[in-house]
KOLKETI-239531 format. One record per atom (N, C-alpha, C): residue in three letters; x, y, z. Coordinates in steps of 0.001 Angstrom, whole numbers, plus 500000, padded with zeros to 6 digits. Example, Ala and Ser with C-alpha at 12.3 -4.5 7.8 and 13.67 -1.06 7.14 Angstrom:
ALA513190494310507800 ALA512300495500507800 ALA513200496700507800 SER512850497750507080 SER513670498940507140 SER512900500030507870 
! end
This chain:
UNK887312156956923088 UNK886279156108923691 UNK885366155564922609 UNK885355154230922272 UNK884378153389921894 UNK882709153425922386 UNK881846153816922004 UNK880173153817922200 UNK879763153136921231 UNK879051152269921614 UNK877760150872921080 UNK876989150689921759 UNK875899151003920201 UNK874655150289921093 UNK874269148769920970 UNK874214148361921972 UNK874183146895922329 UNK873300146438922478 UNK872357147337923363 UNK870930146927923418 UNK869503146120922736 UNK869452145649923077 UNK868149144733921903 UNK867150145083921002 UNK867192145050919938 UNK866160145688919579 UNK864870144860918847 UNK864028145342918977 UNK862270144972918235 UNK862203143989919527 UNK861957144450920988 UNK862082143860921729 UNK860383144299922349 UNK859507144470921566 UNK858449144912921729 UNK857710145779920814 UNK856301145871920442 UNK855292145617919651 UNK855735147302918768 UNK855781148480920232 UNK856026149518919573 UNK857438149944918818 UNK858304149063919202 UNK859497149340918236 UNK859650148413916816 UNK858815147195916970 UNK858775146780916003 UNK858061146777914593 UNK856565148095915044 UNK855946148562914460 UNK856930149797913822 UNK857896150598914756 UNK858738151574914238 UNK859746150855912988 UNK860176149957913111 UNK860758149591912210 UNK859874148554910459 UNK859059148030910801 UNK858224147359909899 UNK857591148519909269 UNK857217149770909474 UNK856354151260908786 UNK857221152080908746 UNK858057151810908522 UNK858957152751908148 UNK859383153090906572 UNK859909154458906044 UNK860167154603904531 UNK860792154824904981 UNK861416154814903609 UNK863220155670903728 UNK863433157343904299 UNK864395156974904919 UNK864400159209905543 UNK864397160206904580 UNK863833160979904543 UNK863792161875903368 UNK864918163066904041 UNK865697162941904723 UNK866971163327904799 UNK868164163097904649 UNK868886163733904057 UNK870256163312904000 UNK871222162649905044 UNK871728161620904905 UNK872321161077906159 UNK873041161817906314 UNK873923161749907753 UNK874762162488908406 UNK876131161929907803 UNK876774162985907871 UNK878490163183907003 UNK879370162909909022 UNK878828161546909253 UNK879682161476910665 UNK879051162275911692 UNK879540162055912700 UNK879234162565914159 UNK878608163913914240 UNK879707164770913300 UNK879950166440913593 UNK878671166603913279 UNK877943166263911769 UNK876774166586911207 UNK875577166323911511 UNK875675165271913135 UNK874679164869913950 UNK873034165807914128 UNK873618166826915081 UNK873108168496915107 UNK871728168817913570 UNK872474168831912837 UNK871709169229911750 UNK870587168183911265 UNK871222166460911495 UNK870436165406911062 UNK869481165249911727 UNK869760165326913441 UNK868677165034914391 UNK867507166545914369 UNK867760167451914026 UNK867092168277914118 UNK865903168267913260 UNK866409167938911414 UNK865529167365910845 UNK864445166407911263 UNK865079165118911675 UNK864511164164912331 UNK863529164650913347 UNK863556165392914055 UNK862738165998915258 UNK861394167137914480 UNK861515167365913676 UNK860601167764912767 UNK859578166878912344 UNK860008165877911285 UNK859570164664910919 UNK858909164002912087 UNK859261164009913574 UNK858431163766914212 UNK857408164488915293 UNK857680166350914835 UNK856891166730915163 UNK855268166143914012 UNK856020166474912923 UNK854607166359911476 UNK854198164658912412 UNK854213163990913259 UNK854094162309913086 UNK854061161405912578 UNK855440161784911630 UNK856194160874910571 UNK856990160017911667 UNK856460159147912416 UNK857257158899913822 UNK858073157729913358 UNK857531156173912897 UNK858681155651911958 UNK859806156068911553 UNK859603156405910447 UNK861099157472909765 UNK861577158347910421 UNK861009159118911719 UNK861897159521912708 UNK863043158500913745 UNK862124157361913535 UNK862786156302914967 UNK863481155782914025 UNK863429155403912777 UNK864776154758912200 UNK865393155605911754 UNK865631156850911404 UNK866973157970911556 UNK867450157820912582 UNK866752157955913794 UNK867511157836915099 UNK868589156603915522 UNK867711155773915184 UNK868755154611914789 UNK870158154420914078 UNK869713155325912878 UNK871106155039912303 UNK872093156250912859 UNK871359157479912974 UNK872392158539914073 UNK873163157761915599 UNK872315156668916222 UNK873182156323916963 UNK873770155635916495 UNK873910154567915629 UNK875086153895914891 UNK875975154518914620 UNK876048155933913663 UNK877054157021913659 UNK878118157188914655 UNK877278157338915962 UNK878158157954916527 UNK878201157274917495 UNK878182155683917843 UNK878763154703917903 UNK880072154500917948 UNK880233154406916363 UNK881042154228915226 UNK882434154670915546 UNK881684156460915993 UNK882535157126916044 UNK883207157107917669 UNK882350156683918300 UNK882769156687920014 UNK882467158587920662 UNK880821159142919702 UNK881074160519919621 UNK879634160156921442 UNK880204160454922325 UNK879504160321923961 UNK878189161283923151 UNK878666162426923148 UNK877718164036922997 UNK876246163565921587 UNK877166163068921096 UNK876432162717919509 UNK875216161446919930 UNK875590160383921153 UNK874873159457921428 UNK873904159716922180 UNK874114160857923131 UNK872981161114923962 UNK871920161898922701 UNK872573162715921424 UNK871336163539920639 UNK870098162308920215 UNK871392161141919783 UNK870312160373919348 UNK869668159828920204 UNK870224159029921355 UNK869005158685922102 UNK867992159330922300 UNK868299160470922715 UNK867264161224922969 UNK866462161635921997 UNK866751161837921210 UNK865558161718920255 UNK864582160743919254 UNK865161159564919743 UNK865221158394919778 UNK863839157602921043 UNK864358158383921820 UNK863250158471923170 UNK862031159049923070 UNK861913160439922436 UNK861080160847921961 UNK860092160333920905 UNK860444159650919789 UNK859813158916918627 UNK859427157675919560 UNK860089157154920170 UNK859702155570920698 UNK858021156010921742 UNK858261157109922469 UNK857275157431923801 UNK855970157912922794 UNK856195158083921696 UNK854530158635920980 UNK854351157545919981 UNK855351156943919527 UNK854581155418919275 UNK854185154560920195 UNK853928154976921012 UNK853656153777922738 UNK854896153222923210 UNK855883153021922504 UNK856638152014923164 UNK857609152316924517 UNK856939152728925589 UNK857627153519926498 UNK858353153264927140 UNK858698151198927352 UNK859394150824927830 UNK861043151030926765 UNK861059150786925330 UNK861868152094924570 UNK862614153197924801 UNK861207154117924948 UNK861635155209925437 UNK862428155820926852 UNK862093154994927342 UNK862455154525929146 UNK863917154450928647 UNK864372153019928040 UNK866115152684928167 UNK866659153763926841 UNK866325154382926235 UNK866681155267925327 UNK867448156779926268 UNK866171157306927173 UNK866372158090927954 UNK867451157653928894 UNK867325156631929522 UNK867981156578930574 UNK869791156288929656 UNK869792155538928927 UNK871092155688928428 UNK871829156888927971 UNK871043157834927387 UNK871089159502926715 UNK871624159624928384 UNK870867159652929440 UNK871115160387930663 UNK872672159979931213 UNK873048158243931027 UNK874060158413931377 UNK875630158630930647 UNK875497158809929617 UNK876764159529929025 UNK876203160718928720 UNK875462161290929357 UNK875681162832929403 UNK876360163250930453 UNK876831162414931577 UNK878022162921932156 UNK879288162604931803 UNK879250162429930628 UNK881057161868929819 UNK880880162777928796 UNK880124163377928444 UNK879925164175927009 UNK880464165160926818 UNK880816165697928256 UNK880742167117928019 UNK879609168495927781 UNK878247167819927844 UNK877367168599927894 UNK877152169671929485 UNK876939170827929339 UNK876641171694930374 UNK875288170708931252 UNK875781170804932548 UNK874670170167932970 UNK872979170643933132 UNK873428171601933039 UNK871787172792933012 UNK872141173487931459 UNK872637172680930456 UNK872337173261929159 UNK870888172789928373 UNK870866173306927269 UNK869749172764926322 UNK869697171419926249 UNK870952170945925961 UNK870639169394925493 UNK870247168496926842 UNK870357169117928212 UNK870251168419929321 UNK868650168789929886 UNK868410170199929163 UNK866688170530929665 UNK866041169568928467 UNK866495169480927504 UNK865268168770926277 UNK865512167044927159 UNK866639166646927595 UNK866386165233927879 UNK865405165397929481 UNK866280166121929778 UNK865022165987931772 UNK863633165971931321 UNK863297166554930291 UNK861414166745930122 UNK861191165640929251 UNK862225165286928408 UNK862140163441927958 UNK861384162532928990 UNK862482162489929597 UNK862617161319930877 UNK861299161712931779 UNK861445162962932104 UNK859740163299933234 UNK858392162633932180 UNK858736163068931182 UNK857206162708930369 UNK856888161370930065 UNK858502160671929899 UNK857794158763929988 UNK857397158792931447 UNK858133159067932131 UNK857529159133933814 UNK856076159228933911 UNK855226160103933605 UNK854344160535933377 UNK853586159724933070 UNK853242159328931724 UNK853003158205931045 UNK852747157189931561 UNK853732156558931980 UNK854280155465933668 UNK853508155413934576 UNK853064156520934771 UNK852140156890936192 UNK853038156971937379 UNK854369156680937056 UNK855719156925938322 UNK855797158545938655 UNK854661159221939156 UNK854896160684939823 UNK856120161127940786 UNK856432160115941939 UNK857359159961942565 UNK858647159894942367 UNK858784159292940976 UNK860139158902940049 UNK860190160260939600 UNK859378161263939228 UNK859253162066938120 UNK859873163145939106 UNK859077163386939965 UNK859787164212941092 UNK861427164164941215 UNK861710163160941658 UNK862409162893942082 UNK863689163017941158 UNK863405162722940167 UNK864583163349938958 UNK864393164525938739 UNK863546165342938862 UNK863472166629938942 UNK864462167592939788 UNK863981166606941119 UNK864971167516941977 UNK866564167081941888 UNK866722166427941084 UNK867947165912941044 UNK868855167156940475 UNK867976167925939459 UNK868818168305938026 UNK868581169921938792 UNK869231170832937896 UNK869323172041938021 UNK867912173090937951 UNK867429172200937502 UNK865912172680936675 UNK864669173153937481 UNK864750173198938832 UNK863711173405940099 UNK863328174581939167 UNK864000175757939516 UNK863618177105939778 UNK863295178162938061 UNK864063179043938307 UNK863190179717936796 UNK863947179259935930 UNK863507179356934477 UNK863966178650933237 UNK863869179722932282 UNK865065179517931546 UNK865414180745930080 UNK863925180285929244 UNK863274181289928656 UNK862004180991927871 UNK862253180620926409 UNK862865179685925941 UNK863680179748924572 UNK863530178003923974 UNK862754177591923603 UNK863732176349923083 UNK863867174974923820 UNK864247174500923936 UNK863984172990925039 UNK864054173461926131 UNK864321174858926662 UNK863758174556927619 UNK862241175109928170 UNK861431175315927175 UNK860220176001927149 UNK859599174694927452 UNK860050173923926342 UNK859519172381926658 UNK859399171407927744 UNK860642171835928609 UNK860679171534929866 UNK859877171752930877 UNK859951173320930548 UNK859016174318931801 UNK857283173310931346 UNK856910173547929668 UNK855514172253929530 UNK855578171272930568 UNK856669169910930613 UNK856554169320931065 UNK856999169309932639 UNK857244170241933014 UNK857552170401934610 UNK855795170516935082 UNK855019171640934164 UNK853933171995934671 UNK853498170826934639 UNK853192169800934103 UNK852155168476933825 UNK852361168177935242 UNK854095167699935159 UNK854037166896936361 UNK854013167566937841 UNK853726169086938199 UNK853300169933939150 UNK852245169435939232 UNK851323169235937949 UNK849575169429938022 UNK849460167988938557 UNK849981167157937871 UNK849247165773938634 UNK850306165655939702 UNK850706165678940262 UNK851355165658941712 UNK850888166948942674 UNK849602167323942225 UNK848461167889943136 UNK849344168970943972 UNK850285170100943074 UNK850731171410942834 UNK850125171979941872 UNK848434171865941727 UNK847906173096940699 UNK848423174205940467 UNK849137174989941489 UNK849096176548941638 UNK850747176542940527 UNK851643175858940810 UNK852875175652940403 UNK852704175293938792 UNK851784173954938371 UNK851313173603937148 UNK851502174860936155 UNK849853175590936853 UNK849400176505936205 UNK850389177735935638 UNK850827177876936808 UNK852093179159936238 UNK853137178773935110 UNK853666177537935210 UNK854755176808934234 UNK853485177135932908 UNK852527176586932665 UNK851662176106931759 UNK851389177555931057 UNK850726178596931923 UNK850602179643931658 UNK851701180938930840 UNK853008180455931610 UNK854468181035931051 UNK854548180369929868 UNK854144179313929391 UNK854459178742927751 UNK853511179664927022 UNK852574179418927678 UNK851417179991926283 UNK851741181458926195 UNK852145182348926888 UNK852587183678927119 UNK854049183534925772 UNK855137182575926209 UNK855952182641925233 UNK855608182385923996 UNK854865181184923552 UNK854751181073922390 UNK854001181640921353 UNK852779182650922556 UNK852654183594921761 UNK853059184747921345 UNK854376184900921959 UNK854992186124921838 UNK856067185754920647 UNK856531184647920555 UNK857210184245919334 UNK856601183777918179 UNK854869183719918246 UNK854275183314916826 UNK854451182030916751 UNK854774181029917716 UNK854932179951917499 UNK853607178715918179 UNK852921179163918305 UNK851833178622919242 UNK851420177382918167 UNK851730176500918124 UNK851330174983917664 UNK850890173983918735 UNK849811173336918766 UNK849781172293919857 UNK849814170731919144 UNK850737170879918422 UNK851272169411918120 UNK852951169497918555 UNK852897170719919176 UNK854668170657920192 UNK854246170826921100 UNK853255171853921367 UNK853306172652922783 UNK851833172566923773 UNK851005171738923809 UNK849720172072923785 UNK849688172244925188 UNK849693173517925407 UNK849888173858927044 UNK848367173948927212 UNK847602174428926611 UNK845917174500926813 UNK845369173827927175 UNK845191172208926640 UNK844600171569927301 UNK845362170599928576 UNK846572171105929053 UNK847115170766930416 UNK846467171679931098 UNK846627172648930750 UNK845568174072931573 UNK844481173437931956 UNK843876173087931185 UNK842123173120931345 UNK842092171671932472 UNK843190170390932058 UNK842554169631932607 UNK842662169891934506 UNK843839170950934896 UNK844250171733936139 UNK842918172619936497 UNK842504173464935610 UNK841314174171936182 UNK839993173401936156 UNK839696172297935384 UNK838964171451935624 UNK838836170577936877 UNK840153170162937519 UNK839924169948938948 UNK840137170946940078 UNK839967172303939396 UNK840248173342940420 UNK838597173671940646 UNK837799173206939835 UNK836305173384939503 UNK836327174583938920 UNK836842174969938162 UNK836859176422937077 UNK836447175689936002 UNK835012175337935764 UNK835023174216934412 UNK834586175191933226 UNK833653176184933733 UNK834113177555932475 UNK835362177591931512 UNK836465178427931976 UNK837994178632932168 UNK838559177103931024 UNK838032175948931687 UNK838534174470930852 UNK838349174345929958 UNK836755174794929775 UNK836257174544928394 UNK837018175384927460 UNK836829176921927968 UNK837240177466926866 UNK838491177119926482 UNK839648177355927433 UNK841031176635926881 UNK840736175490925548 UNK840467174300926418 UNK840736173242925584 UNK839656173529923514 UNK838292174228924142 UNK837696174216923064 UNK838729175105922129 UNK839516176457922475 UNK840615177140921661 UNK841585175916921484 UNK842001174694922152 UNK843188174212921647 UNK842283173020920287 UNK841162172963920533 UNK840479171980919439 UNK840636172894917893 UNK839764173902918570 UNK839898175239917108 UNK841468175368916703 UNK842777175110917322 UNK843635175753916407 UNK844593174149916301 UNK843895173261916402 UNK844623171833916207 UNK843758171667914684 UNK842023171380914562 UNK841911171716913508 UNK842649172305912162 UNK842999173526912483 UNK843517174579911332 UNK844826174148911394 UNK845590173657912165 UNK847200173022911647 UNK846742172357910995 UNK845942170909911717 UNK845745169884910562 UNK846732168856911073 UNK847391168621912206 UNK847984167132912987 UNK847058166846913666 UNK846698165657913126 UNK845657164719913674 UNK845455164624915278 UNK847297163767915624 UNK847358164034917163 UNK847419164633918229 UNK847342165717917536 UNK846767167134918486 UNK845352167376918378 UNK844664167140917679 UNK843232167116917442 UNK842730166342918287 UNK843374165320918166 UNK842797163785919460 UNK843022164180920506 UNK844410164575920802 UNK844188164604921960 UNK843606165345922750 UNK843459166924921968 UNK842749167908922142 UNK841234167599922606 UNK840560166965921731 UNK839358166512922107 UNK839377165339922957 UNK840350164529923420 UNK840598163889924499 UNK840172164396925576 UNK840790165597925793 UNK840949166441926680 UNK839173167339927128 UNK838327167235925866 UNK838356168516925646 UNK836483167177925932 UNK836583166209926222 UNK835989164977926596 UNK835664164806928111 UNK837090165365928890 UNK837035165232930263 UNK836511166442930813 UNK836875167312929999 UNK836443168972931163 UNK834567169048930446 UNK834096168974929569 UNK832740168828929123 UNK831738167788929726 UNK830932168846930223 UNK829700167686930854 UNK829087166886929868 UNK828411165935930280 UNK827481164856929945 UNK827793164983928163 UNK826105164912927684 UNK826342164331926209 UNK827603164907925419 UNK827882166609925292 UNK828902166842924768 UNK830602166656924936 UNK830106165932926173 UNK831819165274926867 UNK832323164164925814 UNK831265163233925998 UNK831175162012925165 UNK831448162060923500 UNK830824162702923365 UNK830833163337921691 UNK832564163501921556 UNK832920164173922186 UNK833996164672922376 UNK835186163983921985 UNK834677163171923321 UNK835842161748923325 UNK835789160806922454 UNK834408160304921908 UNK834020159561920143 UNK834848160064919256 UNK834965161293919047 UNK835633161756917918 UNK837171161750918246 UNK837665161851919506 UNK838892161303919597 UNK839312160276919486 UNK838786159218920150 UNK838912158004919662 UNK838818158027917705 UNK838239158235917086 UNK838140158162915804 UNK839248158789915130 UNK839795159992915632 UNK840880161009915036 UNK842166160130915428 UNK842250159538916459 UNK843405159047916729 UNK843914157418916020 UNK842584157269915462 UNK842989155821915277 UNK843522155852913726 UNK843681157016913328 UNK843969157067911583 UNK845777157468912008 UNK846114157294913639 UNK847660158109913550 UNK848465157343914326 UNK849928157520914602 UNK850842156564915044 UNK850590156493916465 UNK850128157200916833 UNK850359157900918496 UNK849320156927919488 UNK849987155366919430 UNK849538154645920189 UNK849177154403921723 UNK849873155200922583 UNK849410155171923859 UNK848308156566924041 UNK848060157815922787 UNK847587158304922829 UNK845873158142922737 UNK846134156848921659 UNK844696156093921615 UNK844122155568922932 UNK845393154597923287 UNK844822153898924637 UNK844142154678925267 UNK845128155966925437 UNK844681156988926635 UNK842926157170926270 UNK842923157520925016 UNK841403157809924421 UNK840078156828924900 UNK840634155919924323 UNK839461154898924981 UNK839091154463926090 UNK840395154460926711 UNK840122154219928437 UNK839151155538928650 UNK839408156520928068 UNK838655157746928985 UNK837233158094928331 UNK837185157514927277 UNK835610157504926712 UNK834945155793927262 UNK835302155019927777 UNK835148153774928092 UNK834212154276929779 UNK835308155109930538 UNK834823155643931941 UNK833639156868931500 UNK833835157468930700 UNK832457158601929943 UNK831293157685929934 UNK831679156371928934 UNK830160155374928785 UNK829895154813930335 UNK830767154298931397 UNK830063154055932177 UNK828990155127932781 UNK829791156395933142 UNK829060157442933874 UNK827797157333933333 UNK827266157114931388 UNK825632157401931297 UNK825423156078931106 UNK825772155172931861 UNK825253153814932033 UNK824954152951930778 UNK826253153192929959 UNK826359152018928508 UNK827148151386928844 UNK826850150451929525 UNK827569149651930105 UNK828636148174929168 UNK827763148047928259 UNK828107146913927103 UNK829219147562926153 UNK828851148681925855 UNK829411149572924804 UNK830888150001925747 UNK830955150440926472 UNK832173150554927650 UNK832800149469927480 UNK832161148453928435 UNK833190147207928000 UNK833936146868926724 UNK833191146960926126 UNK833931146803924391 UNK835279147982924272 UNK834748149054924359 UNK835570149902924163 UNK836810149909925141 UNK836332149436926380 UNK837417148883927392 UNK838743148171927405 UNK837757147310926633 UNK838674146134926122 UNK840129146237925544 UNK839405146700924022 UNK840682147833923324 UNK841066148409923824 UNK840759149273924645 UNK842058150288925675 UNK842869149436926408 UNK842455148371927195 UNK843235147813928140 UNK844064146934927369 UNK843750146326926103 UNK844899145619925539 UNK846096146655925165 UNK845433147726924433 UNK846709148739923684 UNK847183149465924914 UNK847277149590926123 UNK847394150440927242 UNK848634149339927974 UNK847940147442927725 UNK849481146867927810 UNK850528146452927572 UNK850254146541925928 UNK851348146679924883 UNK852032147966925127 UNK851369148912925252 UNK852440150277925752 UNK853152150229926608 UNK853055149769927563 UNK853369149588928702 UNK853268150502930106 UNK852089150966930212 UNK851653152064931626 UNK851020151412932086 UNK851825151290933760 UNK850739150534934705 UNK849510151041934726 UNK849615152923935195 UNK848799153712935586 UNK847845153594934523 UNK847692153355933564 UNK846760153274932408 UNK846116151738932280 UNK846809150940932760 UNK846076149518932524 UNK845383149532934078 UNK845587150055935125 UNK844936149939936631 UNK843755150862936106 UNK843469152058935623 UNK842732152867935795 UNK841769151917934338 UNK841799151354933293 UNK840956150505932316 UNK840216149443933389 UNK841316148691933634 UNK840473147641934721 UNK839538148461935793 UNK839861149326936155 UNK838974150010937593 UNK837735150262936464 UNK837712150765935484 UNK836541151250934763 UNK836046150002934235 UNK836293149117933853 UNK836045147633933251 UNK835258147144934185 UNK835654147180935541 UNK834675147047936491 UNK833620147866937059 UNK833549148400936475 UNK832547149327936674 UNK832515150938937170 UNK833898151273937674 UNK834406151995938049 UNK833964153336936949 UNK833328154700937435 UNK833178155820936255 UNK834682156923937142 UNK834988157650936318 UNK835778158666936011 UNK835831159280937691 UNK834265159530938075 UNK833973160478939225 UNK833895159787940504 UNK834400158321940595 UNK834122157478941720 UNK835512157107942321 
! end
């Protein structure tokens, strides 16, 4: 079997930024299909650090590889990770046909359908969902896949169980959220691996007990996920951390919060992460009635929010643009 990708590319702002900032891979290319495994894994590193460029053009040339080769198994690694680099440079409409192509020759591949490589793509695909503001979609592929019920604690699919909880929590299953959310941080601290530039289950926590009105409980979470984003030292966990850490904090120190996210994020690739930022310090300035200063800051969110492409993020800028605060 012959596999090509055909698809268009620099067909929008965030892939064409992936390719124009890009250096050369500081990995060794892949020796063919077989050596896929080892290349993409690198690559998935490189975009944990948010070397996201030089992640999305490895990915690129891994799917050319195995293209080439007509390798089904080898095309879904790259898409999918491919999907991943595209969805944290903003470009989610990207990440969207990346995923969804990974999804459909993973039934020609030969992949186990409830294996690893099928839990790391389902929490792909849920998290552009997410993003999207498509809750319904997100569901709904959920229940499609094997993945409802309990999950091995290991590895993509820890990542999964992360992103199952998100989309429990905003599809107004707190109780379900919390437990998924809670079972990560339990694992990863039992493996020494607790990073929240992979895993930041804390401030999903907080923003769940924050509408549970446990705003105690929020703070502290998210203020521990600020303290140990700091000491890694990835920017975009810092942002978003204090993104986060913006919404569960009352009044002046909310704001503060979210200033400095906005500021942390704008030195890093993680473009819909910004949007997200400003839209939510934009609705902070309305609440203490800076109304001028909002707008401005509005502005910029709602442009970079439609270059990303999330409805749910350009409806919720405009609702605040108009005057709309956070709590209304």
């Amino acid at each position: 079997m012959t596999v090509r990708d055909a698809r268009p590319r620099l067909a929008d702002p965030g892939r064409d930024i992936a390719v124009r900032n890009a250096r050369p891979v500081p990995v060794r290319a892949p020796d063919g299909a077989a050596d896929l495994p080892r290349y993409l894994g690198a690559l998935r590193r490189l975009s944990d650090a948010d070397d996201l460029a030089v992640a999305y053009a490895g990915c690129t040339l891994a799917v050319e590889v195995a293209g080439r080769e007509g390798a089904a198994a080898g095309l879904v690694m790259a898409y999918s990770e491919r999907s991943s680099s595209a969805r944290r440079l903003g470009d989610l409409a990207g990440a969207r046909a990346d995923a969804e192509a990974a999804a459909e020759l993973l039934q020609v591949s030969g992949a186990e359908p409830d294996g690893a490589t099928a839990a790391l793509l389902t929490a792909r695909r849920i998290a552009v969902r997410l993003d999207l503001g498509e809750l319904e979609s997100a569901d709904a592929l959920l229940a499609a896949t094997p993945f409802g019920g309990d999950l091995p604690d290991e590895g993509e699919y820890l990542l999964l169980r992360y992103t199952r909880g998100r989309l429990h929590a905003a599809s107004a299953r707190p109780g379900e959220g919390l437990a998924d959310l809670y079972r990560c941080g339990e694992r990863v601290a039992a493996r020494r691996s607790d990073h929240p530039g992979v895993l930041p289950w804390r401030s999903a926590a907080a923003t769940v007990l924050a509408g549970l009105g446990a705003a105690e409980a929020a703070e502290r979470l998210v203020a521990e996920e600020v303290a140990l984003s700091r000491r890694h030292g990835l920017a975009s966990a810092l942002g978003r951390a204090l993104r986060i850490q913006g919404r569960v904090r009352p009044g002046l120190a909310g704001k503060e919060s979210a200033e400095e996210a906005v500021r942390v994020l704008q030195g890093t690739p993680r473009r819909f992460e910004l949007a997200s930022a400003l839209v939510d310090l934009g609705g902070l300035l309305n609440l203490a009635r800076r109304r001028p200063q909002a707008r401005r800051v509005l502005r910029e969110g709602l442009e970079l929010a439609e270059e990303c492409g999330s409805p749910e993020l350009v409806d919720r800028a405009r609702g605040y643009y108009a005057g709309r605060s956070p709590a209304s």
